[in-house]
C-alpha positions in Angstrom: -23.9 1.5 27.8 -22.7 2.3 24.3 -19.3 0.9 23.3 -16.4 2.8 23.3 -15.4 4.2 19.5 -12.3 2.8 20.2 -12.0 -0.8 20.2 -8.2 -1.5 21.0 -4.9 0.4 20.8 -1.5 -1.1 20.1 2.3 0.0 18.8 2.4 -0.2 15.5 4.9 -2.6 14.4 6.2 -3.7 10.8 4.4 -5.0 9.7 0.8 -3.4 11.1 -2.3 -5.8 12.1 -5.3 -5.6 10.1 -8.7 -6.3 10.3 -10.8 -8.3 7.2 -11.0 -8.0 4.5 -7.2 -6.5 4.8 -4.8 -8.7 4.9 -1.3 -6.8 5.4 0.0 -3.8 5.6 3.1 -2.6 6.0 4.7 1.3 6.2 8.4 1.4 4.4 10.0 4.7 5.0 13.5 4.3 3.6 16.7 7.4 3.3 18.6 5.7 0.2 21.5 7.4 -0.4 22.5 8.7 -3.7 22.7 6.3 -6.6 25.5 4.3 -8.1 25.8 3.3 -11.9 23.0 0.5 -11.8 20.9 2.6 -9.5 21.6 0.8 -6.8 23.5 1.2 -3.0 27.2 1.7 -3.9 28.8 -1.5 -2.9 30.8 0.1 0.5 27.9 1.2 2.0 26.3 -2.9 1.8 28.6 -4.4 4.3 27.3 -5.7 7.8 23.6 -6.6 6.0 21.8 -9.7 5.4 21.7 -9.7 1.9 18.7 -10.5 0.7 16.7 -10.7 3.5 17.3 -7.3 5.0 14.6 -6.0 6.9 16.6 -4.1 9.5 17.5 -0.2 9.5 20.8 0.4 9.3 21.9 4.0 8.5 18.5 4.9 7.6 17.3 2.1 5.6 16.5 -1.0 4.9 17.6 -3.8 1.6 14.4 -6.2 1.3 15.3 -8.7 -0.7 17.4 -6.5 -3.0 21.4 -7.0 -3.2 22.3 -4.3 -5.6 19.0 -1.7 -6.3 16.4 -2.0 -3.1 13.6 -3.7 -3.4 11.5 -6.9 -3.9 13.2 -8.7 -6.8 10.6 -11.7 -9.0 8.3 -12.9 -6.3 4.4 -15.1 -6.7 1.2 -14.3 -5.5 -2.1 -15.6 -5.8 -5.3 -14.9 -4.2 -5.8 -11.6 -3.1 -4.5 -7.7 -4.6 -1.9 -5.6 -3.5 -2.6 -1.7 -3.3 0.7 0.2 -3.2 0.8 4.3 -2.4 4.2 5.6 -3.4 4.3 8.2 -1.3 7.9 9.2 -2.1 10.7 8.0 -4.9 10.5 5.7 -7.2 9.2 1.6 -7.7 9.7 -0.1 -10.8 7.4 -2.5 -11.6 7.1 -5.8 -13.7 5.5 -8.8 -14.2 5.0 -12.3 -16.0 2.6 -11.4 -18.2 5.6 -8.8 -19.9 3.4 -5.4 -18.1 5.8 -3.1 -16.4 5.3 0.2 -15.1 7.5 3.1 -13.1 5.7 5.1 -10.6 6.1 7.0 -7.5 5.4 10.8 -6.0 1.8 9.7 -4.9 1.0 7.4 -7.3 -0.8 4.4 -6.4 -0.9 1.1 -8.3 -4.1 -1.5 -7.3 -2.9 -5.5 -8.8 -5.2 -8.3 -9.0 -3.0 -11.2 -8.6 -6.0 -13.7 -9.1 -5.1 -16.8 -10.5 -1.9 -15.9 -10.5 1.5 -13.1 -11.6 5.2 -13.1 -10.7 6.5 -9.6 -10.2 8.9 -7.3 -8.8 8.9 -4.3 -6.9 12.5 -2.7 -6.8 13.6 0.8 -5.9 16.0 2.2 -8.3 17.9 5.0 -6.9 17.9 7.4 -9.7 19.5 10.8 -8.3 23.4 10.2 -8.4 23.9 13.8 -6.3 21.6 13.4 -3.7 19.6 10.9 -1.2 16.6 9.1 -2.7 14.4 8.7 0.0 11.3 5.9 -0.6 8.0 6.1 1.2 5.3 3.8 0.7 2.5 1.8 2.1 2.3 -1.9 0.8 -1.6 -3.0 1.7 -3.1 -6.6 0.9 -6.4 -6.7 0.2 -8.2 -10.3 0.4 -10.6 -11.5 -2.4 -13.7 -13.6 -2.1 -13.6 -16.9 -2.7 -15.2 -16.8 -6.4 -12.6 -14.4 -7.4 -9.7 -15.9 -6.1 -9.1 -17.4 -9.5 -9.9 -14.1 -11.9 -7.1 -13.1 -14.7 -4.9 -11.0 -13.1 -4.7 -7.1 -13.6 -3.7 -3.9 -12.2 -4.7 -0.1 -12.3 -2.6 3.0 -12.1 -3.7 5.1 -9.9 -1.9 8.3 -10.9 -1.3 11.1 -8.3 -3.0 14.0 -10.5 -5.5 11.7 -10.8 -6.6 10.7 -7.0 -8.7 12.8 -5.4 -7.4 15.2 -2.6 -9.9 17.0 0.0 -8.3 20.1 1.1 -10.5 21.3 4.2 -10.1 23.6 7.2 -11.6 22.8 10.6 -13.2 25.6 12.2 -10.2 27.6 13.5 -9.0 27.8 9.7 -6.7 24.9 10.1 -5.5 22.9 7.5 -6.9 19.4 6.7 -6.1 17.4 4.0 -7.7 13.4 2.9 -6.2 11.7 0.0 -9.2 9.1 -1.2 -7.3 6.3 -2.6 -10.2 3.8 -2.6 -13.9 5.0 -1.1 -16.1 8.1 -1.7 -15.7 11.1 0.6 -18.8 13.0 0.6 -20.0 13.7 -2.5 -16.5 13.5 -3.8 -14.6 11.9 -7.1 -13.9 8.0 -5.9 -11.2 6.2 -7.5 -12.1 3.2 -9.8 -10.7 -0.3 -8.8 -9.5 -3.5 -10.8 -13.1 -4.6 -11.8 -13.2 -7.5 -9.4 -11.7 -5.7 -6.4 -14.0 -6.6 -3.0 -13.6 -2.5 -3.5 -15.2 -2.4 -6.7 -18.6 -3.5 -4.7 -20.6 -0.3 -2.9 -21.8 -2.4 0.0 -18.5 -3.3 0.5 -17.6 0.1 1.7 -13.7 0.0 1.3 -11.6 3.0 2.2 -8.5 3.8 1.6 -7.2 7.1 2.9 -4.6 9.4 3.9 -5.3 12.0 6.6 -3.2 15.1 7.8 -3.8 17.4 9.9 -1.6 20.8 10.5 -0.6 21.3 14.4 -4.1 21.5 16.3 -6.5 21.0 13.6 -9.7 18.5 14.0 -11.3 16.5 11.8 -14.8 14.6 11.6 -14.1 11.1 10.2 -17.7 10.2 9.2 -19.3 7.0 10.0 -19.9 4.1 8.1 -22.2 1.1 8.3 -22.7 -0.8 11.0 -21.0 -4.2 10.6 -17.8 -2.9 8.4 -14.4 -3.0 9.8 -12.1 0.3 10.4 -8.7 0.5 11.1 -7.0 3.7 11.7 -3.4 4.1 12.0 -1.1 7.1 13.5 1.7 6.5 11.7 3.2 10.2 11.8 3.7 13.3 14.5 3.3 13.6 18.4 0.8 12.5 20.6 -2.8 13.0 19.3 -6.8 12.8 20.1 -9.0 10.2 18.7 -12.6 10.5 20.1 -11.5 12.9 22.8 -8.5 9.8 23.8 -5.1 11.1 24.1 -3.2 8.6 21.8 1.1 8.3 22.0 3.0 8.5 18.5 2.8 5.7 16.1 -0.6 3.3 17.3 -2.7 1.7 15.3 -6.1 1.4 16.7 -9.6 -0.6 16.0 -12.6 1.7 15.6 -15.9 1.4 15.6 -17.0 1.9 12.1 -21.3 3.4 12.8 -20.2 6.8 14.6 -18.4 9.8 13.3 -14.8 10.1 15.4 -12.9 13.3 15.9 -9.4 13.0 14.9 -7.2 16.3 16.8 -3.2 16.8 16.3 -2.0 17.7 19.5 1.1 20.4 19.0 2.5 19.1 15.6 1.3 18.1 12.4 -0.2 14.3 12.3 -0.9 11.6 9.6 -3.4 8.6 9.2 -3.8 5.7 7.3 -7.8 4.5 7.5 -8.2 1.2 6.1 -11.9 0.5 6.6 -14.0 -2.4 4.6 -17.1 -4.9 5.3 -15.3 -8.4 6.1 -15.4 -10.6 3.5 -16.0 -13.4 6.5 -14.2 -16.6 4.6 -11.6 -19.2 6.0 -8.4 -17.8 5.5 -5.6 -20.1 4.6 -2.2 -18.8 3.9 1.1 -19.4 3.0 3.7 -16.4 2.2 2.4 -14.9 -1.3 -0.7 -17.2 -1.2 -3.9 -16.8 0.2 -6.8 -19.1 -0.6 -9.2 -20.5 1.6 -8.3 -24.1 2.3 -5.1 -25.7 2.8 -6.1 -28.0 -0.6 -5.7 -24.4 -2.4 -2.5 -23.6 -0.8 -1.1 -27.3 -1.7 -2.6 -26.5 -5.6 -1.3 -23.3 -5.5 2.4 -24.2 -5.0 2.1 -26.9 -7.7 0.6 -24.7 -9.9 3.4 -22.1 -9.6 5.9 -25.3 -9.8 4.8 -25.5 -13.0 3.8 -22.7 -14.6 5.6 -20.2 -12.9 2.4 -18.4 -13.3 3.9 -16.8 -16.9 6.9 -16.9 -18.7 9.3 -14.1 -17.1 10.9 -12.2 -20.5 13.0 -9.4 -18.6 16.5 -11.6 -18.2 16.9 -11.0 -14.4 15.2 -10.9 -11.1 15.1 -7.1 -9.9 14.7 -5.0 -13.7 14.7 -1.7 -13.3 14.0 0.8 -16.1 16.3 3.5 -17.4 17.1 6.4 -15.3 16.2 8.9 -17.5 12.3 7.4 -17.5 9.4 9.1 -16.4 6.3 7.8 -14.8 4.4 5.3 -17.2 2.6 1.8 -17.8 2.6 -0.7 -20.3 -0.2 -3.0 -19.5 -0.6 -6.4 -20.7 -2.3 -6.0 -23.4 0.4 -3.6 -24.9 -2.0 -0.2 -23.7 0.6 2.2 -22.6 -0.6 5.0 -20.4 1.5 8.0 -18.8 0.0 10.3 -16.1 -2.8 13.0 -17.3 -1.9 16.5 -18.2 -4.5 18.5 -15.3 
C-alpha cells in the first residue's frame, strides 16, 4: 500500500515545527499602532507587558525583546542562516561587522551567521497617522558541519527582484507562488549566500509562498525521493491538501516524491512550503547557537565571551534608521545597494 502524501497534521503554534535541514520558523503578524517620536509604541499604550520579553498579543501585537521600537534588539548567532520575508512594514537591520540595511514590503534578507555576527532586528513604526502593521516569517536554516565556521554574510533579496508565478487553475482562478529559494519550473530562482545548504542543487531547498483565490487548485510538483517538505496553512478557512479536508492554521509533513493538490475551500488561502534534503548531522543547540556537539556550544559561548563576535559601532542595542529612509543595504564591505528600478 503506498503511503499517504500526508505524513502528519498538527496546529500550528509559535513557533512552527520543522523538519531538517530547517531549524525554526516562526510567523509574526503584528497591528503596531501609529508611531511616536523615536518610532516606537507611545509610552501609554506599554503598560501591563513584560518588557522585554513580550511574546504575548495584547491589543493586536506583540513587543519581542523591544522596550521602546518593537523588535529584536543586539542578539548572537552562530551556526546556521536566518531567511527573513518581510511580508509587510518595515525591519531595520544591523550588525557587528558595521552592515545595516532597512527592508520590508516583500523583501527578503538570507544571513550567514557562520562563525559568527551580533545583530538586531527592530521594527520602527514609521507612519505617525496611521497603524504600521508588521508581517514576516523568521526561518532558520541549518548549515553543514564544514560550514558552520564560514565568514558571515547576507543577501537582499529585493521584492522586484524575487520571482512571482502568477497562474490560473483550470476554472480561471487565480494562483499565485512567490519562489524565495528553489526553481519553479523552468523559472528565475533566487541566488543564496554562496555557502547556503540552498546554494547546492541536490539539496533541493524551497522556499515559497502560495495563495490561492476562493476555490482555486494547485499542483505542487514533486520532488526527490528522500528530501523533506513541510507545508504550512497559515491563512484562510478550511482547505484540501491531497483531496484531505484540513482546518485553518495546520502545518502538516508531506511526502516530498508525488505531486499534491492544494484546493481553498470558500475563501482565499496561503502556504508556506519549506522543503529541503536533510542535512542528517547531530544537532546541538543552545538559544542563538547551533553546532553539532555540545564541545561547540561550550566554544561557542567563550568565543562570543570574548569577542563579541565584532565590535558593535552603532551606540545602542535596537538602532533604527531615519524615518524618512527608504529601502537599502550597506554591506560589510561598504557596497551599498537599493532595490532595482523594473
Amino acid at each position: 500500500m503506498n503511503a499517504p502524501v500526508i505524513q502528519s497534521v498538527e496546529r500550528l503554534g509559535f513557533p512552527w515545527r520543522t523538519f531538517d535541514p530547517f531549524l525554526f520558523c516562526v510567523h509574526h503578524d503584528d497591528a503596531y499602532p501609529a508611531g511616536d517620536e523615536r518610532m516606537g509604541v507611545r509610552s501609554e499604550m506599554l503598560t501591563g507587558r513584560d518588557m522585554g520579553q513580550d511574546f504575548t498579543i495584547k491589543d493586536g501585537f506583540r513587543m519581542y525583546h523591544g522596550e521602546v521600537v518593537p523588535g529584536f534588539p543586539q542578539h548572537p548567532h552562530r551556526g546556521f542562516e536566518t531567511v527573513t520575508l518581510a511580508r509587510d512594514g518595515y525591519i531595520d537591520h544591523s550588525d557587528s561587522l558595521g552592515a545595516k540595511a532597512r527592508f520590508g514590503h516583500g523583501d527578503a534578507q538570507w544571513m550567514t551567521a557562520g562563525k559568527g555576527i551580533q545583530h538586531a532586528e527592530m521594527f520602527p513604526l514609521v507612519n505617525r497617522e496611521k497603524g504600521n502593521r508588521t508581517e514576516l516569517f523568521q526561518i532558520w536554516l541549518n548549515l553543514p558541519a564544514h560550514d558552520k565556521m564560514v565568514d558571515p554574510y547576507f543577501t537582499m533579496l529585493w521584492n522586484e527582484a524575487i520571482p512571482r508565478h502568477t497562474l490560473t487553475d483550470d476554472a480561471g482562478r487565480a494562483v499565485e507562488v512567490v519562489t524565495v529559494a528553489g526553481r519553479l519550473g523552468d523559472g528565475a530562482m533566487p541566488a543564496p549566500p554562496p555557502n547556503s545548504w540552498a546554494a547546492r542543487d541536490e539539496a533541493e531547498v524551497a522556499i515559497w509562498t502560495i495563495k490561492l483565490a476562493p476555490y482555486a487548485k494547485w499542483t505542487l510538483p514533486a520532488a526527490s525521493t528522500g528530501v523533506n517538505r513541510g507545508l504550512y496553512a497559515f491563512r484562510g478557512g478550511t482547505v484540501k491538501v491531497g483531496g484531505r479536508d484540513l482546518p485553518a492554521s495546520v502545518g502538516m509533513r508531506l511526502l516530498a516524491d508525488v505531486p499534491v493538490t492544494l484546493e481553498a475551500t470558500g475563501e482565499e488561502a496561503e502556504f508556506l512550503l519549506l522543503q529541503g534534503r536533510p542535512i542528517r548531522e547531530p544537532v546541538a543547540q543552545y538559544g542563538p547557537f547551533v553546532m553539532n556537539t555540545p564541545e561547540e556550544i561550550e566554544q561557542a559561548f567563550k568565543d562570543y565571551r570574548a569577542t563579541r563576535f565584532g565590535a558593535w559601532p552603532w551606540g545602542k542595542a535596537d538602532p533604527v534608521h531615519p524615518r524618512d529612509e527608504t529601502r537599502f543595504a550597506v554591506h560589510a564591505d561598504g557596497r551599498k545597494e537599493r532595490p532595482p528600478i523594473l
